[in-house]
C-alpha positions in Angstrom: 3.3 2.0 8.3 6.4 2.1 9.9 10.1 3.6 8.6 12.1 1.4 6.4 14.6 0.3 8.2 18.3 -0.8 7.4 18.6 -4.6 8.4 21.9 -5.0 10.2 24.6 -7.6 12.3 21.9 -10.9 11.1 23.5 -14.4 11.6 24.5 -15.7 8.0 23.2 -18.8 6.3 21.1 -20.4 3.6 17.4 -20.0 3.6 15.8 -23.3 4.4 14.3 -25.4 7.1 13.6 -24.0 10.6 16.1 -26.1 12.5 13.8 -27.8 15.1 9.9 -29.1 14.9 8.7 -26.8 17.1 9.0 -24.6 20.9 7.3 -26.2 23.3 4.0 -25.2 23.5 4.8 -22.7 20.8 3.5 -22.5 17.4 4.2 -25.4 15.0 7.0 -24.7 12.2 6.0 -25.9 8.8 8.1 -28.4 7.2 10.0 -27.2 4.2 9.5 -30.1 1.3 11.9 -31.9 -0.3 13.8 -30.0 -3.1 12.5 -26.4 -1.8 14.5 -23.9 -3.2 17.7 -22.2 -1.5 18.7 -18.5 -1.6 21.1 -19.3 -3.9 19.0 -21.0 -6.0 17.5 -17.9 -6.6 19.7 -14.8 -6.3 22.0 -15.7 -8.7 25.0 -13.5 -10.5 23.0 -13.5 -13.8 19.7 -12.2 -12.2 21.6 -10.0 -10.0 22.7 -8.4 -13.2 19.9 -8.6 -15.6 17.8 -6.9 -13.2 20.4 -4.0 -12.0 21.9 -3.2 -15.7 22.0 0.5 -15.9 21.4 1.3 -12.6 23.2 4.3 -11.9 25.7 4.0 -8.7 29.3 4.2 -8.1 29.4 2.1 -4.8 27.4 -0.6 -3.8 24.6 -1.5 -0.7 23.9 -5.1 -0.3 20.2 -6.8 0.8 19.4 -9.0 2.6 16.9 -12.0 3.5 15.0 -11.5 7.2 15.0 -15.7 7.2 19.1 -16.1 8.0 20.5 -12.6 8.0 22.2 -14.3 4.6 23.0 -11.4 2.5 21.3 -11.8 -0.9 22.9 -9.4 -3.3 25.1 -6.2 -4.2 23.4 -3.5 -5.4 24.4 0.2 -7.0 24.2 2.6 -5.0 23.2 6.3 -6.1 24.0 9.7 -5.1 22.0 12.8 -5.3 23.5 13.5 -9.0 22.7 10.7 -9.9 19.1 11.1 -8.9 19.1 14.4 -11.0 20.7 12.3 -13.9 18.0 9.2 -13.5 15.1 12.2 -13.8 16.7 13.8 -16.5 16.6 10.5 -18.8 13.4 9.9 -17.2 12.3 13.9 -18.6 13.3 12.7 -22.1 11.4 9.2 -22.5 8.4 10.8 -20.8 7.9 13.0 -23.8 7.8 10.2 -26.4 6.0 8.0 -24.0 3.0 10.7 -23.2 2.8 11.2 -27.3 1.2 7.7 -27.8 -2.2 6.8 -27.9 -3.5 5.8 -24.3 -4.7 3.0 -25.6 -1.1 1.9 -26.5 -0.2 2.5 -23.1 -2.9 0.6 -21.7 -1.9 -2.0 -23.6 1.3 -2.7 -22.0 -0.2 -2.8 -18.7 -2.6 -5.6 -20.1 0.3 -7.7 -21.7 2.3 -7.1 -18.2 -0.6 -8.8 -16.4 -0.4 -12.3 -18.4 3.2 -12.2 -17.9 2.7 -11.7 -14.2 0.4 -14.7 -13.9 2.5 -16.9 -16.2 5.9 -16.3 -14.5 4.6 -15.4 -10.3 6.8 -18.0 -9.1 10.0 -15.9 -9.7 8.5 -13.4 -7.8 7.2 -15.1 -5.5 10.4 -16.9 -4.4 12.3 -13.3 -4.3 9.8 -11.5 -2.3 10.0 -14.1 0.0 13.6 -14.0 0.5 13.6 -9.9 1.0 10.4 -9.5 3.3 10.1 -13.0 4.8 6.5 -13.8 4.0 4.4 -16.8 3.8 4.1 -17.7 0.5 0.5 -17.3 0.4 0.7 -13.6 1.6 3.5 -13.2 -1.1 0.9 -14.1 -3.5 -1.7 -11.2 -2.0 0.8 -9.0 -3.6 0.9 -11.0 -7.1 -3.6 -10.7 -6.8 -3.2 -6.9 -6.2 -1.2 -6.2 -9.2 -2.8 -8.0 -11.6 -5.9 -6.7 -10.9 -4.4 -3.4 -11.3 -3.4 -3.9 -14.1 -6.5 -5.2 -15.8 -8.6 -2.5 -14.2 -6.2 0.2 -15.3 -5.7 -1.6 -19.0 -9.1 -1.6 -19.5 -9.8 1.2 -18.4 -7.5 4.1 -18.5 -8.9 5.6 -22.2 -12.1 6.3 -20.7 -10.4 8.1 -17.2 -8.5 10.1 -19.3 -10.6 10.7 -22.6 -11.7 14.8 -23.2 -15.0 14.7 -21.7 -17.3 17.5 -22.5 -18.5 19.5 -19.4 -21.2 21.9 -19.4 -20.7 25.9 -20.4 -21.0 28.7 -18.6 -23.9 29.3 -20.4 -25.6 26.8 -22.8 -25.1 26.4 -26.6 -23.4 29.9 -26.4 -19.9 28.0 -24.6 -18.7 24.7 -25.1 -16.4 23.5 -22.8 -14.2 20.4 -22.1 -11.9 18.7 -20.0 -8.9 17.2 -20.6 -5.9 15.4 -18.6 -2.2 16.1 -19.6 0.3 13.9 -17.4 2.4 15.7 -15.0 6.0 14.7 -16.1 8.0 12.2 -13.9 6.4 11.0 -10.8 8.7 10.6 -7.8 7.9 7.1 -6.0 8.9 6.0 -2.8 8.1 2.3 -2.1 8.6 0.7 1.5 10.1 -2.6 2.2 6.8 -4.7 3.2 4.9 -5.1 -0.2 7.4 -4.6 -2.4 5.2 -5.7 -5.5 2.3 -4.0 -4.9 3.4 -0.8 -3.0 6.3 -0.2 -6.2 5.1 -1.1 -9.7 1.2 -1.7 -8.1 1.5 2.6 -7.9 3.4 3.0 -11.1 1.0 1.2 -12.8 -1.6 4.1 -13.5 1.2 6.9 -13.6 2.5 5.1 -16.7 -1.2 4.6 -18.4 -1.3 8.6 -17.5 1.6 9.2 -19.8 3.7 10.0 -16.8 7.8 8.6 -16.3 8.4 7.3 -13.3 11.6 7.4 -10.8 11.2 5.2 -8.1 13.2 4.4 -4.9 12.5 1.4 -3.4 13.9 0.2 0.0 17.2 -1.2 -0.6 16.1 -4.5 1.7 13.2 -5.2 -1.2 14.8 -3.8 -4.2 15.1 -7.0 -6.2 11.0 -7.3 -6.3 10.8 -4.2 -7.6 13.5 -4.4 -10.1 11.9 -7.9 -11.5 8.6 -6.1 -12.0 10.5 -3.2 -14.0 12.3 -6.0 -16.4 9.3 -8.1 -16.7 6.8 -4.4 -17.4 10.1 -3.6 -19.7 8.9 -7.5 -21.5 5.9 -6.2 -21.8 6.4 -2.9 -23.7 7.4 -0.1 -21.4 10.4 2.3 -22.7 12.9 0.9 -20.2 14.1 4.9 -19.7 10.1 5.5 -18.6 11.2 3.7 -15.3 14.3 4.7 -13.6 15.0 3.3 -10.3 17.5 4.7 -7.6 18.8 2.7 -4.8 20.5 4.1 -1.8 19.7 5.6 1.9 16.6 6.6 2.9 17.4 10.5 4.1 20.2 11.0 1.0 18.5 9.8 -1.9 14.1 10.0 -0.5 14.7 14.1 -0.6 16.3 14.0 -3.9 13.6 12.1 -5.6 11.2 14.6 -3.9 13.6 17.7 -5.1 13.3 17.0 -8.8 9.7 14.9 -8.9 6.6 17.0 -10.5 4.2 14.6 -8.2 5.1 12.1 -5.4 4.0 8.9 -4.1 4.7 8.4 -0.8 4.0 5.2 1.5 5.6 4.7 4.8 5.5 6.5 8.4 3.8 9.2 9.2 6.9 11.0 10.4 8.5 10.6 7.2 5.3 11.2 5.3 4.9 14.8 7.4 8.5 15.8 5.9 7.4 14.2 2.3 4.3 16.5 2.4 6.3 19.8 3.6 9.2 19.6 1.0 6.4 18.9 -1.5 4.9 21.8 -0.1 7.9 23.6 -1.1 8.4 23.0 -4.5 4.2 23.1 -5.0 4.3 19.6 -6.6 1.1 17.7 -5.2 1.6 14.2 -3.5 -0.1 11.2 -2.6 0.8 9.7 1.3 -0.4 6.4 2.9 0.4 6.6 6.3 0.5 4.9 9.1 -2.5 3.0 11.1 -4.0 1.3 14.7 -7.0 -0.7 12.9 -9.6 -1.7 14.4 -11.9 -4.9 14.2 -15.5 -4.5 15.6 -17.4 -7.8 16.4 -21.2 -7.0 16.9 -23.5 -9.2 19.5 -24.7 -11.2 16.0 -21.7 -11.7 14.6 -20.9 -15.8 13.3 -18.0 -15.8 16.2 -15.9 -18.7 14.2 -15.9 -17.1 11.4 -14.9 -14.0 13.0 -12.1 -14.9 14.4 -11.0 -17.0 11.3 -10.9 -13.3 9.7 -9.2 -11.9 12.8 -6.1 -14.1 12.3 -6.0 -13.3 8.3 -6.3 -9.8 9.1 -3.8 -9.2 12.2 -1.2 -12.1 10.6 -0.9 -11.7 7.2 2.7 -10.9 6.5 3.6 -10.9 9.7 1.0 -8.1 11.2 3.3 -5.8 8.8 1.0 -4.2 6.6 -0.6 -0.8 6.9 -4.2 -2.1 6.7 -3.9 -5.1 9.2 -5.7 -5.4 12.4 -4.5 -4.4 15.5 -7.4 -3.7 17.8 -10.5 -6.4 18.3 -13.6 -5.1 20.0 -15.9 -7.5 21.0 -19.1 -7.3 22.3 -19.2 -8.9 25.8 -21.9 -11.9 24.7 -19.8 -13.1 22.2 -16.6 -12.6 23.7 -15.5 -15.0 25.2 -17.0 -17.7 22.3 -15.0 -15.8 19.9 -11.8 -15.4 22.2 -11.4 -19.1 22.7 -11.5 -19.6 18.9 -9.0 -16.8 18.1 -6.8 -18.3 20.9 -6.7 -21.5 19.4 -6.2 -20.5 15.7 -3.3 -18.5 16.4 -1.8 -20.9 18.6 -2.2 -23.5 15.4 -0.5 -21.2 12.9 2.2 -22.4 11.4 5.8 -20.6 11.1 8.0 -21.2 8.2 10.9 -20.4 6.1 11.0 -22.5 3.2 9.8 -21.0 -0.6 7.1 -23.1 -0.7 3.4 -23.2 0.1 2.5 -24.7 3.7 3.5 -22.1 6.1 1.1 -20.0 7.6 3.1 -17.0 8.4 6.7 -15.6 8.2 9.2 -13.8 9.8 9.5 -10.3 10.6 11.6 -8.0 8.3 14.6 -6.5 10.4 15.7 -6.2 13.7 13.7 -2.9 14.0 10.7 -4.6 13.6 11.5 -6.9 16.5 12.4 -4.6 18.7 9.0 -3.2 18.3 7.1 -5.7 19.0 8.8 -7.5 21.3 8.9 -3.9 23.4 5.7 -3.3 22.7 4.2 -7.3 24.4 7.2 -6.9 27.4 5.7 -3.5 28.3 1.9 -4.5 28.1 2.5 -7.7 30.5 4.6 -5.6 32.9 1.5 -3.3 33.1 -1.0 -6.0 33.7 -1.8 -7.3 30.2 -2.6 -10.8 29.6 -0.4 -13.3 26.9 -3.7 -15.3 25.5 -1.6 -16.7 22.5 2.2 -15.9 21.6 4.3 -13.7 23.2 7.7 -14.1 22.4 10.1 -14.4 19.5 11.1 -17.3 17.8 14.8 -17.7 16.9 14.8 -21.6 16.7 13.2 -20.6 13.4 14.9 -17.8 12.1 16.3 -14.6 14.3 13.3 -12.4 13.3 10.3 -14.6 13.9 7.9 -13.6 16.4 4.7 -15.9 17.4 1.6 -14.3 16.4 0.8 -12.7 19.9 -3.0 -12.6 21.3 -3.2 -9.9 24.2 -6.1 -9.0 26.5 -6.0 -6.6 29.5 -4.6 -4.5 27.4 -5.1 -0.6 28.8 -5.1 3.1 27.3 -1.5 3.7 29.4 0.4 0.9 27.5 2.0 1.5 23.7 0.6 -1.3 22.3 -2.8 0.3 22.7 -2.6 3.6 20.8 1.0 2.9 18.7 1.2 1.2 15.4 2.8 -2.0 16.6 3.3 -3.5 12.7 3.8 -6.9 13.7 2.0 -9.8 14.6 0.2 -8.4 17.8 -3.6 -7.8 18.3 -5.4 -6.8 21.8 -9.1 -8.1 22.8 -11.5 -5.8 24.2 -15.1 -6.0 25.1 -17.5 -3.4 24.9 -21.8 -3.7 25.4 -22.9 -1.0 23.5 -22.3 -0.1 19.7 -21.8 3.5 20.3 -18.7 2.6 22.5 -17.1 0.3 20.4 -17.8 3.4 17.5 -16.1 5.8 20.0 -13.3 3.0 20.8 -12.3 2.3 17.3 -12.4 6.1 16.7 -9.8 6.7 19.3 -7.1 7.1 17.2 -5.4 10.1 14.9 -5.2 7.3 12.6 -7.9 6.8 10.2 -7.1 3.7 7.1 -9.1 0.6 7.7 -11.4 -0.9 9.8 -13.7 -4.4 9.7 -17.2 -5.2 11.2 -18.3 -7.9 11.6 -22.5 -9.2 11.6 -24.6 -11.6 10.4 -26.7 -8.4 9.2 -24.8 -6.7 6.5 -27.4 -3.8 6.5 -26.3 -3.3 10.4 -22.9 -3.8 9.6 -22.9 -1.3 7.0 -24.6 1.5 9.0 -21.9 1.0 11.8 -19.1 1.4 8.9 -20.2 4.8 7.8 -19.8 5.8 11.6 -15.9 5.0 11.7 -13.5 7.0 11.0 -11.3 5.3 8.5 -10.8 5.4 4.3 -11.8 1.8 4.1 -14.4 -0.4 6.0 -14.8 -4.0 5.2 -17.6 -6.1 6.4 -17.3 -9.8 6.9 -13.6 -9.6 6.1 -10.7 -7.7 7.4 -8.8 -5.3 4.3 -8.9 -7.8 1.1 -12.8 -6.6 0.3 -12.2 -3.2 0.6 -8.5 -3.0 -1.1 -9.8 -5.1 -4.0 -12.3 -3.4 -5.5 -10.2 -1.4 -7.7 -13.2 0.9 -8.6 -13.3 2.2 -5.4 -10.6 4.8 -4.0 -8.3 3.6 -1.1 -6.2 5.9 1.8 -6.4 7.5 4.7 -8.0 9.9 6.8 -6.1 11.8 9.7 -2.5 10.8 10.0 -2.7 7.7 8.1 -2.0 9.9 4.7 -3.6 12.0 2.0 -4.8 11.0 -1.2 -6.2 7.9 -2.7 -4.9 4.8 -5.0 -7.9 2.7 -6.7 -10.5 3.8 -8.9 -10.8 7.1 -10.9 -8.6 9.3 -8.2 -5.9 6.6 -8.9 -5.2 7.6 -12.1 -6.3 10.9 -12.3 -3.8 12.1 -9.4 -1.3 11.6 -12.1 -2.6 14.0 -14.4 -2.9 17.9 -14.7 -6.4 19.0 -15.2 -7.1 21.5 -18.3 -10.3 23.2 -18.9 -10.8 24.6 -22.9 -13.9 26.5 -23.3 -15.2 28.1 -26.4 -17.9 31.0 -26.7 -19.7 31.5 -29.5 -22.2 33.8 -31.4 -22.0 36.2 -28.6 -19.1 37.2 -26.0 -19.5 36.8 -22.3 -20.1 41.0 -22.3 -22.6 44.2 -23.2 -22.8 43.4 -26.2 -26.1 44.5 -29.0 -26.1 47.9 -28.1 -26.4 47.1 -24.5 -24.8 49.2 -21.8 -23.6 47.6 -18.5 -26.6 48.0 -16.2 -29.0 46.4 -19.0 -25.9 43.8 -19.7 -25.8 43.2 -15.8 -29.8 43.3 -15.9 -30.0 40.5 -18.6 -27.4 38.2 -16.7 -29.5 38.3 -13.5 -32.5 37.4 -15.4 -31.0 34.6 -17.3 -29.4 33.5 -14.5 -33.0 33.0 -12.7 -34.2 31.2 -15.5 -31.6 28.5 -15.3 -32.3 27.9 -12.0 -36.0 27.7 -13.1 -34.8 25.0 -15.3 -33.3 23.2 -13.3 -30.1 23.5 -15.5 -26.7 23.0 -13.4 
């Protein structure tokens, strides 16, 4: 994933319809309906306030929306003290909050996912405005948190019940485990899934008993700060959540200075320097990094149907998401079959700014982000590299839009092949034999998700326990494999350490305790024996257990 980025010098205006059709030959631009709603429909004064009220800050950063450059709203900005201040509150709700039953806790993640459901359309409309998404891949955000919140609702009493483990030695030591919170968990949420990636990870920290102080990327702040009010609705001691707003490199190492765990998703620069002040303070951490996914096509693969999860996967929000597809390896009988339908659904896709269903995909997020990629395409074609689809921005729609770019010819020497692009690019390569395409996907310090793709999922399945990556999908790109909630999700290599999902997802939050009671007779000589008979007796009994098979 790349850096957050400050958005800067964007033309101003009100978010609403691209203002013509359509470039020639270019992607279509989705109409915006009648009566769509404006920025300023949305960002209003009163929600402004509502959702900033006791934000700590003296001066004030503003955000923006990637559609116009049109800035959306003022915001507090804190200082370093007031980081120290926010954790300090956050130190003495923690206490009360950890004291209730986990089930109470649970609870309010439970009631927090009707309200989600019920109310998505504010959301919606405002993560829209910050990241300049398609509606629809808004909404992947609104299905990821709601599902965490279910799964972690219904089952956080069970992750973090005492469980009984087994002694040292049996009947004579009875043991068990238990899970204490760690205090106030340090988040630091990126600017590209402002939903999911902020209270989507604060989610199971609070079921642990755990405060929270989270810093989310000034350009998405408002998503996150909705989710706090509405988790606030639903329960939560508003003091469990304190949010800081402000520059990346003043206030990220002050969350990480006073934090007794942090939650880390971003670059893997950044996330290096997150892990070593960590280090520092020996407070553990959790880091999803960044990634150069790969897609593998085998000879049996359905090749519509492929490619049909080749755009969802390299499109979606723009190409800017850490587990979206950037490399397609084909084999050579299908290629060309599956090419010319990937050619000719990106080429169909349809941009679009209003907040409204219709459009197809969005608009990058800042200036940086265009830079990128339009660096990235210019210095692929100068080196030979073929424009199948795409290729160049789009400002008759908005000043960050890009067309979602199809490139073949694309070589090892050229950026686009072994950087993270994080935008709407994806290269085409063939390969004949499985074991390449394994060693070509492979070829990466990156290591998050990957997707195979076969009409045999027994095939497909032995390939995905070949690649290197935290998460494999088959038959679909990264929705499979982030949604199953039981299951643990991150990276291997420099895409991060740690995992989200499942039992690791919660249980990251908390401090592990062991208790362990011996009874009848010490762990020692003991009825008259003297050490060598004592040491005699343990090396017979521990024969015997092995014997028996007992662990």
């Amino acid at each position: 994933m790349t850096e957050s980025p400050g958005i800067t010098a964007r033309s101003a205006g009100a978010a609403g319809p691209a203002r013509q059709a359509h470039a020639p030959d270019g992607n279509p631009v989705a109409p915006a309906p009648a009566g769509a709603r404006t920025a300023a429909d949305v960002v209003t004064a009163a929600l402004v306030a509502r959702l900033t009220e006791g934000l700590a800050g003296g001066d004030t950063t503003a955000c923006h929306t990637p559609f116009t450059g049109e800035k959306l709203a003022d915001l507090p900005e804190a200082t370093p003290e007031d980081v120290a201040a926010a954790f300090a509150r956050a130190r003495r709700a923690q206490r009360q909050w950890a004291a209730r039953p986990v089930r109470e806790r649970a609870a309010v993640l439970l009631r927090f996912h009707d309200l989600l459901l019920s109310r998505q359309s504010e959301v919606l409309d405002l993560n829209q405005l910050e990241t300049g998404k398609a509606r629809l891949h808004a909404h992947e955000e609104v299905q990821a948190v709601a599902v965490a919140a279910r799964y972690y609702g219904r089952t956080a009493p069970a992750h973090l019940r005492p469980k009984r483990r087994a002694g040292a030695f049996p009947v004579l030591t009875r043991t068990l485990e238990l899970r204490h919170p760690k205090g106030v968990v340090g988040l630091i949420a990126p600017w590209n899934y402002p939903l999911e990636l902020s209270v989507g990870d604060a989610l199971p920290a609070f079921a642990a008993g755990n405060a929270v102080v989270m810093k989310p990327d000034t350009e998405a702040a408002l998503t996150a700060l909705w989710a706090r009010r509405l988790l606030i609705e639903a329960g939560l001691p508003a003091d469990v959540w304190q949010v800081v707003i402000g520059d990346g490199p003043v206030v990220g190492p002050a969350v990480v200075e006073h934090a007794d765990y942090v939650s880390f998703t971003g670059s893997t620069r950044t996330g290096r320097e997150v892990a070593r002040r960590a280090a520092d303070r020996l407070v553990g951490c959790s880091l999803e990094l960044g990634g150069k996914n790969a897609m593998i096509v085998l000879a049996d693969a359905d090749p519509d149907r492929a490619a049909a999860g080749a755009v969802r996967g390299a499109f979606s929000s723009a190409g800017q998401l850490c587990i979206s597809i950037e490399r397609l390896y084909v084999h050579a009988s299908v290629a060309d079959d599956f090419t010319e339908r990937l050619v000719t659904r990106t080429r169909a896709l349809r941009l679009g700014t209003a907040l409204a269903y219709g459009a197809d995909m969005g608009s990058l997020a800042s200036e940086r982000q265009l830079r990128a990629v339009t660096g990235h395409v210019a210095e692929a074609v100068a080196k030979g590299a073929k424009v199948l689809a795409g290729g160049r921005p789009r400002p008759d729609v908005g000043p960050l839009f890009h067309e979602p770019t199809v490139l073949a010819g694309v070589t090892a020497d050229m950026a686009v092949c072994g950087e993270e692009t994080f935008g709407p690019v994806v290269s085409v390569h063939r390969f004949t034999d499985e074991d390449e395409a394994v060693a070509l996907a492979n070829a990466t310090p990156y290591g998050l998700n990957a997707s195979v793709w076969s009409r045999s999922g027994r095939r497909a399945r032995a390939l995905a326990a070949r690649l290197r990556a935290g998460t494999v999908n088959v038959n679909e790109a990264y929705g499979a494999a982030y949604g199953s909630l039981q299951a643990p999700m991150g990276g291997m290599g420099d895409s991060g350490l740690g995992r989200r999902h499942g039992a690791e997802g919660i249980l990251k939050y908390t401090e592990a305790q062991t208790v362990a009671q011996q009874r009848v007779v010490p762990l020692a000589p003991s009825f008259g024996m003297d050490d060598e008979k004592y040491a005699a007796f343990m090396s017979a009994s521990l024969r015997a257990l092995k014997a028996l098979r007992i662990r």
